[in-house]
Every structure is written in C-alpha cells, then in structure tokens.
N, C-alpha and C positions, 0 to 999 in steps of 0.2 A: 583317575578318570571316573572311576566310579562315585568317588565322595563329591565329585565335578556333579556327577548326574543327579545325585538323591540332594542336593543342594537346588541343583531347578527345577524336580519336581517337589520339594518343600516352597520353594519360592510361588511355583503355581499354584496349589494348595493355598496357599497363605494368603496369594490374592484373589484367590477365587471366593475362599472362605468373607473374605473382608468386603469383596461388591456384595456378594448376599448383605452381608449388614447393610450395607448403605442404601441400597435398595434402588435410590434416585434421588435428587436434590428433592424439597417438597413442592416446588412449582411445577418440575414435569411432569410428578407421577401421581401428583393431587386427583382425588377427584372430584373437588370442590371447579364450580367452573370460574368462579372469581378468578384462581389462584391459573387455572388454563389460561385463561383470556390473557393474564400477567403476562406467560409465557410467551404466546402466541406474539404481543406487542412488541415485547422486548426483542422476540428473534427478528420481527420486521423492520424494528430502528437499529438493530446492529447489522442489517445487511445497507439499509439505505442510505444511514450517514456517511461512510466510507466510500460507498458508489457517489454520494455528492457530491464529495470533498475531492473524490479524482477528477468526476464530470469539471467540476469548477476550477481546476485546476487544468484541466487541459483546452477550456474554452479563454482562459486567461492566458494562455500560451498563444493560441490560436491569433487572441484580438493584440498581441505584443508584437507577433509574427508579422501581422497585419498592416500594423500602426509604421511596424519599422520598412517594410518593403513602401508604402506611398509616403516616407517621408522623403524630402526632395535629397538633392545629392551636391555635397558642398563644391562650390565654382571655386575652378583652382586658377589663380593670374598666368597667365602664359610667360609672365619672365620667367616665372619661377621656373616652369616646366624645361625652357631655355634657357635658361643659367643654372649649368647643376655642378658649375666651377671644374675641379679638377675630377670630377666623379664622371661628368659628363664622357660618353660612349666618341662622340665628334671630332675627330682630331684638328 
C-alpha cells in the first residue's frame, strides 16, 4: 500500500514536472498576434463545421421525412383485398 502511494505521488510529480516543460503548444500561448489570431480561427472552424454537418444532416432528414409523408399511397385492386384464398378470415 505504501509503495501503491509513493508511485502516484512520483506519477504526479512526474507530470506536473513535464506541463512546466511544455508550457503550451506555440499557438495558444504566443504572444505574437499572428500566431493568436491562428488560434482564435481555428477554434471557430472546429466548432462550426461539425454544428454544420449535423444542421445539414438533420434538415436532410427533415425534407426525406417530408418528401415521404406527401407522396401518394399505392391503390390496392379490390380483388386482391377479396381474394385472400384460404388466408381469408370469411368462412
């Protein structure tokens, strides 16, 4: 139990140690404003393509939904419905 516990405070250590190094990729923590503005762009196209791509996907459901409720309803021949031979309920 013990050699359990000085194993995850070496673990924390170890990553605590390693974010300092890393500090932040160079886009978010630049302070160059080019390299901001990067940032900035890119979080607005990675939220709004996926919100597209579901928008358009559920409007394509919507006008399928659509298309299928006002299409007409096939005529069925009345023998048929009267001849249903030996299946028939009619004694």
């Amino acid at each position: 139990m013990r050699l359990a516990r000085a194993a995850v405070a070496f673990a924390v250590l170890v990553v605590a140690w390693a974010a300092n190094l890393a500090y932040a990729c160079p886009s978010c923590a630049s302070p160059l404003e080019e390299n901001r503005q990067a940032f900035v762009d890119t979080t607005i196209f990675l939220t709004v393509v996926p919100l597209t791509m579901m928008g358009g996907f559920v409007w394509w459901l919507r006008r399928k939904v659509r298309e299928r409720d006002e299409a007409p309803e096939i005529a069925v021949p009345q023998n048929l419905l009267r001849d249903a031979g030996r299946f028939s309920k009619d004694p």
